[in-house]
C-alpha positions, 0 to 999 in steps of 0.5 A, spaced: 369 616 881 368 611 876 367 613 868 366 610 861 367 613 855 365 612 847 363 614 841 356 613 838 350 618 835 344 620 838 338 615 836 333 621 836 328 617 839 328 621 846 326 615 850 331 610 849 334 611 857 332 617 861 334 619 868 329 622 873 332 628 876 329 634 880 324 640 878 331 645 878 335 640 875 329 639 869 329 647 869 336 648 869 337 642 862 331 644 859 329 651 861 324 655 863 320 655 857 319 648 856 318 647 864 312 653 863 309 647 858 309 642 861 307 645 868 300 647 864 300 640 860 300 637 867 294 641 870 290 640 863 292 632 863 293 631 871 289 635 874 296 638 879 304 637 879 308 632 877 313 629 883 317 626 877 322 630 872 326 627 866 331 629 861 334 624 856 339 623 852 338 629 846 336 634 852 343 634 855 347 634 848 342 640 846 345 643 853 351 643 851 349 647 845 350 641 840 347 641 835 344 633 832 347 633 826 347 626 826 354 625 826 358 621 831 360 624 838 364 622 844 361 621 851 365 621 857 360 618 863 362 619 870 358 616 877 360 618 882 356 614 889 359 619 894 353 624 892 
């Protein structure tokens, strides 16, 4: 496993790099509530459900139950390409 560590603060901008995951992977870091909101935005919008789900940045630090106070934080990345 490869890693990188750093220290910095959230932009706040929410689409400065984003992963796309899969929908029970959007649904576990964002929840239910806001899957719920954008499954109707998708059938308002789209006509149908999306094949793509991404999370970004403030999405996993709100996860983790931090609070973005705009304060410097230390992030510990890891890849791993036996998955």
């Amino acid at each position: 496993m490869r890693t990188t560590e750093f220290i910095g603060m959230a932009s706040g901008d929410c689409e400065c790099f984003c992963w796309e995951v899969d929908e029970q992977t959007y649904i576990r870091i964002r929840g239910e509530r806001s899957h719920a909101m954008e499954v109707e935005f998708d059938k308002e919008r789209h006509g149908g459900p999306r094949t793509v789900w991404r999370i970004y940045p403030d999405d996993l630090i709100a996860h983790l139950g931090i609070k973005g106070d705009n304060r410097p934080m230390k992030f510990t990345f890891g890849y791993d390409d036996g998955v």
